[in-house]
PDB file with SEQRES, HELIX, SHEET and CRYST1 records, atoms N, CA, C and O in Angstrom:
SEQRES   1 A   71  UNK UNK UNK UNK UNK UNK UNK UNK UNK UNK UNK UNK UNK          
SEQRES   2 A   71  UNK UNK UNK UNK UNK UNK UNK UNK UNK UNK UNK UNK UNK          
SEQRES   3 A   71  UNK UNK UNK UNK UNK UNK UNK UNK UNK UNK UNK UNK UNK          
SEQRES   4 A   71  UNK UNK UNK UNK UNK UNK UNK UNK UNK UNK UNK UNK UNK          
SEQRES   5 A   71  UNK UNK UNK UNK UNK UNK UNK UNK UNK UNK UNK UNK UNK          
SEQRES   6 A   71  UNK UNK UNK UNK UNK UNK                                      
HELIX    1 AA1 UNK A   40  UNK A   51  1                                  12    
SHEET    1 AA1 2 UNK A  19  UNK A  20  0                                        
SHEET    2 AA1 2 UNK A  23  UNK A  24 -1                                        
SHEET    1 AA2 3 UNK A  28  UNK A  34  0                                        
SHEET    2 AA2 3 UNK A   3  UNK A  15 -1                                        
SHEET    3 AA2 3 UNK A  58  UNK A  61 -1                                        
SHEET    1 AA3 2 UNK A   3  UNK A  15  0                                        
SHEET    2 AA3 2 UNK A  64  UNK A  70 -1                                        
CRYST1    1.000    1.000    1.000  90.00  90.00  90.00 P 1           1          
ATOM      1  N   UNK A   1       3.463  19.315 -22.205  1.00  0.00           N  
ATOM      2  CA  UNK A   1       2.390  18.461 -22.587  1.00  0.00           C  
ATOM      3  C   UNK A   1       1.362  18.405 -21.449  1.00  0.00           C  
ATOM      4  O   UNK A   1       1.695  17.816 -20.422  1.00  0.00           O  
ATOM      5  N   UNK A   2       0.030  19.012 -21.540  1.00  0.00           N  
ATOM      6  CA  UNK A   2      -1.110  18.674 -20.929  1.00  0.00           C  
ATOM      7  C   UNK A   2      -1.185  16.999 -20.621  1.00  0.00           C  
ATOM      8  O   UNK A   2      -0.857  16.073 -21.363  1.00  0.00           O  
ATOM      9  N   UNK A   3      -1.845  16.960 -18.987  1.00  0.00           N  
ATOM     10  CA  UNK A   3      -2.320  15.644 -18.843  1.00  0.00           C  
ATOM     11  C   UNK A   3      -3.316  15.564 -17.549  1.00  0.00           C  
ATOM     12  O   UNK A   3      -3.146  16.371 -16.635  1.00  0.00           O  
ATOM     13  N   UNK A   4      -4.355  14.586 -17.476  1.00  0.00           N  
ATOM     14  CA  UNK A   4      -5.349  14.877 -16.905  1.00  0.00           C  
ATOM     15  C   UNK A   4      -4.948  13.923 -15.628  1.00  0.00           C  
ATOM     16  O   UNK A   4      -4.450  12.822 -15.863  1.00  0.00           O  
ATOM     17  N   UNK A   5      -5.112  14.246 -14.613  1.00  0.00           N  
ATOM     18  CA  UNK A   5      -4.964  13.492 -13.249  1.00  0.00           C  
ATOM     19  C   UNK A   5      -5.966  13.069 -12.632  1.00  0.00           C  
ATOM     20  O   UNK A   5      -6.332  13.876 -11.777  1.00  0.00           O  
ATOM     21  N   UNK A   6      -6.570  12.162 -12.685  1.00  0.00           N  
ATOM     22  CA  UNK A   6      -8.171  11.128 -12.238  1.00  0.00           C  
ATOM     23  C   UNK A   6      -7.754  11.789 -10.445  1.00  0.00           C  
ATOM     24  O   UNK A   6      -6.846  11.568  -9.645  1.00  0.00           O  
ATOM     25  N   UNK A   7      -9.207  12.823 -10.459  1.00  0.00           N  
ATOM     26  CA  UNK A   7      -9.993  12.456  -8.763  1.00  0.00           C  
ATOM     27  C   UNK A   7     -10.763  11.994  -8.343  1.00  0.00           C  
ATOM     28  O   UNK A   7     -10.910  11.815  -7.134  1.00  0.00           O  
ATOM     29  N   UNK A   8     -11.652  11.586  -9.397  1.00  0.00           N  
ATOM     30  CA  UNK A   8     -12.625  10.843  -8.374  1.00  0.00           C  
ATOM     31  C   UNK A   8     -13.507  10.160  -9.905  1.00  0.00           C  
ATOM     32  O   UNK A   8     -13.661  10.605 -11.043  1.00  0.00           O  
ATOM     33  N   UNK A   9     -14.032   8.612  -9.054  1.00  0.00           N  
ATOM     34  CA  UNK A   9     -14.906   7.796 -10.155  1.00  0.00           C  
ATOM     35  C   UNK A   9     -15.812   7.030  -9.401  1.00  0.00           C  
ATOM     36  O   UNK A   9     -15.659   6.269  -8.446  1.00  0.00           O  
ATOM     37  N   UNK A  10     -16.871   7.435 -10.097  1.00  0.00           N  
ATOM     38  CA  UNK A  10     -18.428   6.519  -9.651  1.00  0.00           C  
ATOM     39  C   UNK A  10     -19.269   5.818 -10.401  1.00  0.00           C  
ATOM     40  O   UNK A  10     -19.475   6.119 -11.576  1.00  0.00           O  
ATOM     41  N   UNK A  11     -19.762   4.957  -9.894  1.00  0.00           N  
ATOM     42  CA  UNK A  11     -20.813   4.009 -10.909  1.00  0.00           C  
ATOM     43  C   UNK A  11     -22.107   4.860 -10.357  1.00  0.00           C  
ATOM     44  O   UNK A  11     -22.221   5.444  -9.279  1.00  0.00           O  
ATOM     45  N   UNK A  12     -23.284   4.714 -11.711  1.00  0.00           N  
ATOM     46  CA  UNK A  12     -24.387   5.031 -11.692  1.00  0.00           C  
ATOM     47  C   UNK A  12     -24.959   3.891 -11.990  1.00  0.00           C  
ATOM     48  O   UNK A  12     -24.404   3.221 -12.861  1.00  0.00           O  
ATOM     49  N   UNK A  13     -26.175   3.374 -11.376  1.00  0.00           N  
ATOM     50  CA  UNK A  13     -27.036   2.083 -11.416  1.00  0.00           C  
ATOM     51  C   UNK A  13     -28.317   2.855 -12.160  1.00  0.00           C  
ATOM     52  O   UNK A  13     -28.635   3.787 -11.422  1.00  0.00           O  
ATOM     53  N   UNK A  14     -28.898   2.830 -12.965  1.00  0.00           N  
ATOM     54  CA  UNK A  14     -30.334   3.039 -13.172  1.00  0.00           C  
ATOM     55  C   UNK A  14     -30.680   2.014 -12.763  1.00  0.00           C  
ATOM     56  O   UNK A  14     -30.002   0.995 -12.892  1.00  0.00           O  
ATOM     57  N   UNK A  15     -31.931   2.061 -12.117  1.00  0.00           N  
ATOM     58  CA  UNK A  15     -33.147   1.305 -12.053  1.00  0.00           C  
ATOM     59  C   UNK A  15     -34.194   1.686 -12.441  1.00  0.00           C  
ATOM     60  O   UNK A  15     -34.412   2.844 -12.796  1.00  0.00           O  
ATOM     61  N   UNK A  16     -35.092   0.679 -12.437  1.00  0.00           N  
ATOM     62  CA  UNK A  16     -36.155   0.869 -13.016  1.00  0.00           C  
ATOM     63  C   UNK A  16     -37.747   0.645 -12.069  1.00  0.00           C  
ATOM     64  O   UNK A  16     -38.297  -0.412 -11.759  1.00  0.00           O  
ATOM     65  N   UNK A  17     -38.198   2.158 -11.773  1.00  0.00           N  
ATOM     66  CA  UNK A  17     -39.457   1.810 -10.793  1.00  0.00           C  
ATOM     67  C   UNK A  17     -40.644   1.626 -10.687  1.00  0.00           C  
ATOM     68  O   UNK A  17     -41.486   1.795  -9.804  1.00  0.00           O  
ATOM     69  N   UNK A  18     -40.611   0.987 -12.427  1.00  0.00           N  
ATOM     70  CA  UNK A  18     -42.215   0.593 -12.953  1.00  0.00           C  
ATOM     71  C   UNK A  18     -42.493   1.922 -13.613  1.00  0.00           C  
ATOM     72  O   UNK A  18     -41.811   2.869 -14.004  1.00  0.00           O  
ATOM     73  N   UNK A  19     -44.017   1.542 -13.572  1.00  0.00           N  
ATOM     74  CA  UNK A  19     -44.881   2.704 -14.996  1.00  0.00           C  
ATOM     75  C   UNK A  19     -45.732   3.209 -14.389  1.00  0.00           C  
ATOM     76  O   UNK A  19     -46.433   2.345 -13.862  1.00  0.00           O  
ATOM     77  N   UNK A  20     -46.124   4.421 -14.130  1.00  0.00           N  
ATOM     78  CA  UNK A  20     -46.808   5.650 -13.841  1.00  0.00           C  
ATOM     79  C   UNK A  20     -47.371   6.555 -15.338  1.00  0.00           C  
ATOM     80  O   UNK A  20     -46.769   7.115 -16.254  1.00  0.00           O  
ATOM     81  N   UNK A  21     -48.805   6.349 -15.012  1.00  0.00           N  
ATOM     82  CA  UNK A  21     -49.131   7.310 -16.098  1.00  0.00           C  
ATOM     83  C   UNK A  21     -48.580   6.582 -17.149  1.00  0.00           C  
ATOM     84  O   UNK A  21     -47.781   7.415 -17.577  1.00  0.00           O  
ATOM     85  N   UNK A  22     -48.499   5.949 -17.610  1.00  0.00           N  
ATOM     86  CA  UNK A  22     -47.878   4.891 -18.962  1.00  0.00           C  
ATOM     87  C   UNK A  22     -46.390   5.643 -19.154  1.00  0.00           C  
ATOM     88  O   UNK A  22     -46.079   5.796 -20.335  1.00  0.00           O  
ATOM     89  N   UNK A  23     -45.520   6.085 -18.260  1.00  0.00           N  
ATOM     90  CA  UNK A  23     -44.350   6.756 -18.515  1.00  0.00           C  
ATOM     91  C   UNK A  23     -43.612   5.500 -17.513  1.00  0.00           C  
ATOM     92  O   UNK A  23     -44.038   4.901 -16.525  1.00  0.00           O  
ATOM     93  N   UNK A  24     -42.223   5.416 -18.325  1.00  0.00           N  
ATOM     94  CA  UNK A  24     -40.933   4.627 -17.017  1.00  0.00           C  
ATOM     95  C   UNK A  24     -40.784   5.438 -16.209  1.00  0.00           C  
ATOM     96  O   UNK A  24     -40.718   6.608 -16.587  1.00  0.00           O  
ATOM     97  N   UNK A  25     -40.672   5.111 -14.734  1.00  0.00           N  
ATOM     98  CA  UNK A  25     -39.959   5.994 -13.779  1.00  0.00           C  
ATOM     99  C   UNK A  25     -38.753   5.299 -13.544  1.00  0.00           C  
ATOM    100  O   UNK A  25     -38.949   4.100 -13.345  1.00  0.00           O  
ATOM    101  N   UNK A  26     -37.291   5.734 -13.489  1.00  0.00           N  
ATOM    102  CA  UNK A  26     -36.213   5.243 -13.482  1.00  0.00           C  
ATOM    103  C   UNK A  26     -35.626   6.159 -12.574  1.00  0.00           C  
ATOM    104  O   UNK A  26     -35.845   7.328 -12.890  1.00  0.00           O  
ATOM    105  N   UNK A  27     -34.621   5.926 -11.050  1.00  0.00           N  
ATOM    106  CA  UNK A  27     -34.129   6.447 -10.635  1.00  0.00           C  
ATOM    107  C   UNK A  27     -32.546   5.984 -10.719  1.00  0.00           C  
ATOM    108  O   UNK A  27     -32.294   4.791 -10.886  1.00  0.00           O  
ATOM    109  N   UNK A  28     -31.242   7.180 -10.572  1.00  0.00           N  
ATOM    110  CA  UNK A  28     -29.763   6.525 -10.619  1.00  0.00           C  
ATOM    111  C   UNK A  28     -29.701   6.977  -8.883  1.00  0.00           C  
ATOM    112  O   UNK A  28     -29.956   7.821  -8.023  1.00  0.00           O  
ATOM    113  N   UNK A  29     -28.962   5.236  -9.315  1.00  0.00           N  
ATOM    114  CA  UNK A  29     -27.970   5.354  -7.208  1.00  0.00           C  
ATOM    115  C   UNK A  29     -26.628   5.668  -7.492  1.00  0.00           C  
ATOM    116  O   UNK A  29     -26.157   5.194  -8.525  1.00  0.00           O  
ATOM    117  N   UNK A  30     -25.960   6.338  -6.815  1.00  0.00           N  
ATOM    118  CA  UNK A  30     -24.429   6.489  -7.207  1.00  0.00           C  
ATOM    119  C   UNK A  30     -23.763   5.550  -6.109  1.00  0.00           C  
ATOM    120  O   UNK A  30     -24.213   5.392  -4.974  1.00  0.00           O  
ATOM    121  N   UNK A  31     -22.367   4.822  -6.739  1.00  0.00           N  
ATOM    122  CA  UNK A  31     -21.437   4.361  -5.935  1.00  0.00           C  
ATOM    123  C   UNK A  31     -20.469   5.418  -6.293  1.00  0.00           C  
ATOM    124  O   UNK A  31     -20.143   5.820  -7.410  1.00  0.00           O  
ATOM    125  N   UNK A  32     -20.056   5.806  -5.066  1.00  0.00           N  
ATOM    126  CA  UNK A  32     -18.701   6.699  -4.751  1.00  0.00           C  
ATOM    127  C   UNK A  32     -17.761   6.654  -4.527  1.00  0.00           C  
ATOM    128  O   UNK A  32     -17.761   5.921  -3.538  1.00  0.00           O  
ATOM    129  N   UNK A  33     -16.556   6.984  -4.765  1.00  0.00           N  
ATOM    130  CA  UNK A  33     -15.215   7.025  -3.903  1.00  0.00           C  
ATOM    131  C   UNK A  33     -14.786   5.141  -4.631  1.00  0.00           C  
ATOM    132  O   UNK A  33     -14.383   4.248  -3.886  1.00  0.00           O  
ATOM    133  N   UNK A  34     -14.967   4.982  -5.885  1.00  0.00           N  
ATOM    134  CA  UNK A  34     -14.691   4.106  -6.664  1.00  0.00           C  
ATOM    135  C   UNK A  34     -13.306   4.091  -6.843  1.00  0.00           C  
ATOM    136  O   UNK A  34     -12.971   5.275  -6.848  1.00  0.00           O  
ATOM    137  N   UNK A  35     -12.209   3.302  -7.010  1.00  0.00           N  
ATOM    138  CA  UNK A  35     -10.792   3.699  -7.274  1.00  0.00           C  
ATOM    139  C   UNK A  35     -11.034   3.879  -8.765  1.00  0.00           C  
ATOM    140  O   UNK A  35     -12.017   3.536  -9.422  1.00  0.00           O  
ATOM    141  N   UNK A  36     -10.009   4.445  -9.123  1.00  0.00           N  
ATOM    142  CA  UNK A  36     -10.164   5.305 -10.435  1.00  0.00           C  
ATOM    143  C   UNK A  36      -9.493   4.459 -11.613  1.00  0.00           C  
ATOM    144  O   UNK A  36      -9.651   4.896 -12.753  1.00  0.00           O  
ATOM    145  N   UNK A  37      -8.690   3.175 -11.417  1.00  0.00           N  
ATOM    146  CA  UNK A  37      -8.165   2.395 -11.972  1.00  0.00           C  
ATOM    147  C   UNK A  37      -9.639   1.115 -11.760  1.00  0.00           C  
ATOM    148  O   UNK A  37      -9.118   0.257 -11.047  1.00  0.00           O  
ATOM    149  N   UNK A  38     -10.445   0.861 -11.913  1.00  0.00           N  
ATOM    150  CA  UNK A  38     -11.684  -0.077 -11.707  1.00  0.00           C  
ATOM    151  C   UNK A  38     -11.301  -0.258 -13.482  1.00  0.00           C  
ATOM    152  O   UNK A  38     -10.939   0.569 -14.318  1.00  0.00           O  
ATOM    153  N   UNK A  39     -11.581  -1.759 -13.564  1.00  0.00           N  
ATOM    154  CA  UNK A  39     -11.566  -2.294 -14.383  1.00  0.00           C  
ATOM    155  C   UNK A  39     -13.163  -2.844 -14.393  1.00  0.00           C  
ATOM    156  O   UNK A  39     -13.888  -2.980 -13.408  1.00  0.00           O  
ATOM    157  N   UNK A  40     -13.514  -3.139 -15.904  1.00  0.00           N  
ATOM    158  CA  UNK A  40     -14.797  -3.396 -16.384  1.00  0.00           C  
ATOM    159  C   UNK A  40     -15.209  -4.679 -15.783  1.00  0.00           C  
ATOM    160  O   UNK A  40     -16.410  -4.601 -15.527  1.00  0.00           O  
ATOM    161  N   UNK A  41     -14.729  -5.816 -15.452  1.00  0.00           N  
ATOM    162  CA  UNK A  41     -14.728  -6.465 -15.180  1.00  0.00           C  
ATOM    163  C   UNK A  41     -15.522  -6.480 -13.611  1.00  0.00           C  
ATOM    164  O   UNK A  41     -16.694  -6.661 -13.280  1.00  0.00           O  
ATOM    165  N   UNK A  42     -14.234  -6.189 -12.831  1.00  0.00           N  
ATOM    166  CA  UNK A  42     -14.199  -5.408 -11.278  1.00  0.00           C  
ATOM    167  C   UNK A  42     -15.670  -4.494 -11.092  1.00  0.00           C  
ATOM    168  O   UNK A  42     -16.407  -4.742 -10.138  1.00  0.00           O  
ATOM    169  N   UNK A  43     -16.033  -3.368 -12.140  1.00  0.00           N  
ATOM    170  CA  UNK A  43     -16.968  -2.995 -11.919  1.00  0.00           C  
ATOM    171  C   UNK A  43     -18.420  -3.927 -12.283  1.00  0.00           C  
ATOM    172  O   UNK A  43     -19.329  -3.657 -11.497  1.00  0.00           O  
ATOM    173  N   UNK A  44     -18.686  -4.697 -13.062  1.00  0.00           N  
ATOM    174  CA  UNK A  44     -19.174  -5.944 -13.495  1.00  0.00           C  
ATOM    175  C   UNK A  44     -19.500  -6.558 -12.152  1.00  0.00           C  
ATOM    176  O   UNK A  44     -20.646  -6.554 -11.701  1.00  0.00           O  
ATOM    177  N   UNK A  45     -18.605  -7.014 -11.609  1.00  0.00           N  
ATOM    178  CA  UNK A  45     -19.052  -7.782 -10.557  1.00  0.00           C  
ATOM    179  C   UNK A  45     -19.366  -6.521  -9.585  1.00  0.00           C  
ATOM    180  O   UNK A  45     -20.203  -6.972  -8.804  1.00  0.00           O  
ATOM    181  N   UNK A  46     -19.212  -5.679  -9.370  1.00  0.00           N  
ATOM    182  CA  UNK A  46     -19.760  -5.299  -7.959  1.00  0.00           C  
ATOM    183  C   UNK A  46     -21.110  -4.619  -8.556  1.00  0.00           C  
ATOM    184  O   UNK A  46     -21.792  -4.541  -7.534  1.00  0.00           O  
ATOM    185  N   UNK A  47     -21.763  -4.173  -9.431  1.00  0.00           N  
ATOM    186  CA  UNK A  47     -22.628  -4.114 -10.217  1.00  0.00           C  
ATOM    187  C   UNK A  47     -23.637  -5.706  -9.708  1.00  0.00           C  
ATOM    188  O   UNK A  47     -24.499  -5.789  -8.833  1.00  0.00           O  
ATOM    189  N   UNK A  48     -23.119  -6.769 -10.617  1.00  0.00           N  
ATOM    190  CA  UNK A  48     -23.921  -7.630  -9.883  1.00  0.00           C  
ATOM    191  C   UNK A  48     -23.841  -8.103  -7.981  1.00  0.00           C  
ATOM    192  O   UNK A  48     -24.661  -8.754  -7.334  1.00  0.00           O  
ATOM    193  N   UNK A  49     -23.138  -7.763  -7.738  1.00  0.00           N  
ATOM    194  CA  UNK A  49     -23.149  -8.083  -6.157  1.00  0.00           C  
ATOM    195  C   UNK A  49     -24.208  -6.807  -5.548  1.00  0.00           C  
ATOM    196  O   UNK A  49     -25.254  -7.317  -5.146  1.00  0.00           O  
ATOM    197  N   UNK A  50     -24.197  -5.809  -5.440  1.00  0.00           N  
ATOM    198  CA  UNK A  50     -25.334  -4.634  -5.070  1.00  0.00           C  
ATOM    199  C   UNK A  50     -26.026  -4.966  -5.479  1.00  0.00           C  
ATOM    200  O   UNK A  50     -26.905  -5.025  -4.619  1.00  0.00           O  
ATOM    201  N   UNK A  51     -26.636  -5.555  -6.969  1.00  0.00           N  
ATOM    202  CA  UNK A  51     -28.632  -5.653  -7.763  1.00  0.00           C  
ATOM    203  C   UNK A  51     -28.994  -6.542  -7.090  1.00  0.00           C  
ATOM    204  O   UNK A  51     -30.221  -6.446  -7.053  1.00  0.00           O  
ATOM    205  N   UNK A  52     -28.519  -7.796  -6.226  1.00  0.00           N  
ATOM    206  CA  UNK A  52     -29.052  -8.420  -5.318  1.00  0.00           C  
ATOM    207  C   UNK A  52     -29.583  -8.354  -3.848  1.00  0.00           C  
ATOM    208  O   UNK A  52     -30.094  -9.078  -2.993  1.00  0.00           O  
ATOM    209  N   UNK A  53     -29.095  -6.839  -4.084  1.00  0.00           N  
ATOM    210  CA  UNK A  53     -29.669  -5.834  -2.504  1.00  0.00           C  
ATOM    211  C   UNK A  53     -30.814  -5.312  -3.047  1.00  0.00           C  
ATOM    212  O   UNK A  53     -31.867  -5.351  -2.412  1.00  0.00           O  
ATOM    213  N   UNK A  54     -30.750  -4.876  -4.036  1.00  0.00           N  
ATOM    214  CA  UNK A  54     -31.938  -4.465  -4.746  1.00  0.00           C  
ATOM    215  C   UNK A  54     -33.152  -4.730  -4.875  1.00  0.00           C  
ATOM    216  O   UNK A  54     -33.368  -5.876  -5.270  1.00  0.00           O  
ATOM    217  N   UNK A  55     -34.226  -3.956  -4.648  1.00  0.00           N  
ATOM    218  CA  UNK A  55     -35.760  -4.324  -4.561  1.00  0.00           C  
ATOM    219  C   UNK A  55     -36.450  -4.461  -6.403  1.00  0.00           C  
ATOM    220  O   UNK A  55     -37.253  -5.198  -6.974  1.00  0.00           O  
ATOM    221  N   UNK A  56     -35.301  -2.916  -6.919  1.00  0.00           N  
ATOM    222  CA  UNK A  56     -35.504  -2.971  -8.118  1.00  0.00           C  
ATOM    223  C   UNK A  56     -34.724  -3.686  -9.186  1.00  0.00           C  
ATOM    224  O   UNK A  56     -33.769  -4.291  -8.698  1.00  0.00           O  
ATOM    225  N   UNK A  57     -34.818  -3.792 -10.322  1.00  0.00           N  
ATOM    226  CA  UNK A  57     -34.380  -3.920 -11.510  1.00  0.00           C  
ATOM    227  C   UNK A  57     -33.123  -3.290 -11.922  1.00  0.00           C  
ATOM    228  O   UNK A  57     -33.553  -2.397 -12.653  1.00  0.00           O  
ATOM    229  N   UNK A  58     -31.861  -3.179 -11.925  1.00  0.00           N  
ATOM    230  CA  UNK A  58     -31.127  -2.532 -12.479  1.00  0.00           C  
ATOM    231  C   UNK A  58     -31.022  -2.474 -14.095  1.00  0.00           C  
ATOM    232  O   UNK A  58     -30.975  -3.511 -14.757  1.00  0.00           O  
ATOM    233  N   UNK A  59     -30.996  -1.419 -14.573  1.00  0.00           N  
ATOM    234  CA  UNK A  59     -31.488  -1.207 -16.407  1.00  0.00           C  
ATOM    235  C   UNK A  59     -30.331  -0.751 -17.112  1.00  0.00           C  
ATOM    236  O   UNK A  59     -30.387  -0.745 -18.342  1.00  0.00           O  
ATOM    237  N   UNK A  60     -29.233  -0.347 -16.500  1.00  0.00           N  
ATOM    238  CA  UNK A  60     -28.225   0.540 -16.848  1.00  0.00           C  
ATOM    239  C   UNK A  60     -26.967   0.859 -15.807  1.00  0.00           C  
ATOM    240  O   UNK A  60     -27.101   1.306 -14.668  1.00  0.00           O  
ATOM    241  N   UNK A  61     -25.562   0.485 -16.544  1.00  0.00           N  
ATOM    242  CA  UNK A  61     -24.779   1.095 -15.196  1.00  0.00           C  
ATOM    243  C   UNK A  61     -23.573   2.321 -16.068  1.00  0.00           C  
ATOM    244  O   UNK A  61     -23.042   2.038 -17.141  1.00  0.00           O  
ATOM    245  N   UNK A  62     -23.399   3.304 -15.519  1.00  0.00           N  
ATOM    246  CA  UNK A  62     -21.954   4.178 -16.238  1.00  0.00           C  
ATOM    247  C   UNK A  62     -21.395   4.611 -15.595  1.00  0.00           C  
ATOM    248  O   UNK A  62     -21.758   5.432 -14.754  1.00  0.00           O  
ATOM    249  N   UNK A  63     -20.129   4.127 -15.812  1.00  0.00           N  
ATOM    250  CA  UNK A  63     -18.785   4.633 -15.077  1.00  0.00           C  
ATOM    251  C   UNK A  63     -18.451   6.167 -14.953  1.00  0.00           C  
ATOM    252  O   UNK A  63     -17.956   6.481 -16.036  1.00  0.00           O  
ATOM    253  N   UNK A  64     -18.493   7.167 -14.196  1.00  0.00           N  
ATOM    254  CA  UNK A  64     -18.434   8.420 -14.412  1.00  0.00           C  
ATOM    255  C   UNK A  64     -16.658   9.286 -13.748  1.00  0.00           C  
ATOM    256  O   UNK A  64     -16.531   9.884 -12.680  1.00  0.00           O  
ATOM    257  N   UNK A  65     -15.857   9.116 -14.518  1.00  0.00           N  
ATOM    258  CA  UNK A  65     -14.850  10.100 -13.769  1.00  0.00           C  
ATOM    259  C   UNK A  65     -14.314  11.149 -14.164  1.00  0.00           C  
ATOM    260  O   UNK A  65     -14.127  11.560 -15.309  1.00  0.00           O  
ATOM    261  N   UNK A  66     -14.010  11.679 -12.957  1.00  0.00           N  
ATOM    262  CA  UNK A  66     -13.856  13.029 -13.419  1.00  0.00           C  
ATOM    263  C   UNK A  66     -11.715  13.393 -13.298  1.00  0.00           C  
ATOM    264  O   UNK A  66     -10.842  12.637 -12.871  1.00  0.00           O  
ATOM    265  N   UNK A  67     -11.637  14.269 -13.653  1.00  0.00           N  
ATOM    266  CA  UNK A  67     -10.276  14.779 -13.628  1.00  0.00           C  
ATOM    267  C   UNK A  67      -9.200  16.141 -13.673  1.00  0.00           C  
ATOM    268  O   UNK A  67      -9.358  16.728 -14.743  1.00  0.00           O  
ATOM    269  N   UNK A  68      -8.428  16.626 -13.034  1.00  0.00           N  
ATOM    270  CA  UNK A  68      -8.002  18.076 -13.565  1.00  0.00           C  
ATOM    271  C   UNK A  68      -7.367  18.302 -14.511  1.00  0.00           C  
ATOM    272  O   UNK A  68      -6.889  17.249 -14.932  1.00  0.00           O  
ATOM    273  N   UNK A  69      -7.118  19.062 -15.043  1.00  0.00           N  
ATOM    274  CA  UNK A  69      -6.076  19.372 -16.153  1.00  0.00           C  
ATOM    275  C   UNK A  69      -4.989  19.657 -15.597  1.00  0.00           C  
ATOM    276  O   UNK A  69      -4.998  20.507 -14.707  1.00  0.00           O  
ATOM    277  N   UNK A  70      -3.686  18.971 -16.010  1.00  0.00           N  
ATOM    278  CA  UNK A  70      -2.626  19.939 -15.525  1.00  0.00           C  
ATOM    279  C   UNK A  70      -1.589  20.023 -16.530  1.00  0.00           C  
ATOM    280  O   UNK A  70      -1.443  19.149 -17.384  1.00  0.00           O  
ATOM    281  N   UNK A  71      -0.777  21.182 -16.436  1.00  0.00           N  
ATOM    282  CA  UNK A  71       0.348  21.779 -17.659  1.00  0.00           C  
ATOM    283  C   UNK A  71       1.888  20.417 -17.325  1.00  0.00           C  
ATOM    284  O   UNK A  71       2.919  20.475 -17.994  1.00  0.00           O  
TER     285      UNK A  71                                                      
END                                                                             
């Protein structure tokens, strides 16, 4: 039976850096080296604890992990 073994998980923050040319400019910050068991919650709050470092707006956050396959 195949099963996937979590190496690594990061949050992506969009923000939002205002309007240019009547277009959104939105840049993502990555948090790295996230433990791979982060609960929604857990990520929730540190989500709001960083947007208060923030100059910008946070618009969006996604959990991103990745994993190997193994036999």
């Amino acid at each position: 039976m195949a099963t996937i073994n979590p190496v690594s998980t990061s949050l992506g923050m969009s923000i939002s850096l205002g309007v240019v040319d009547g277009k959104t400019v939105e840049k993502v910050i990555s948090v790295t080296r996230v433990n791979d068991s982060i609960t929604a919650d857990a990520a929730k709050s540190l989500v709001n604890t960083l947007k208060n470092l923030l100059e910008y707006p946070v618009t969006a956050t996604k959990k991103n992990s990745g994993g190997l396959l193994a036999d």
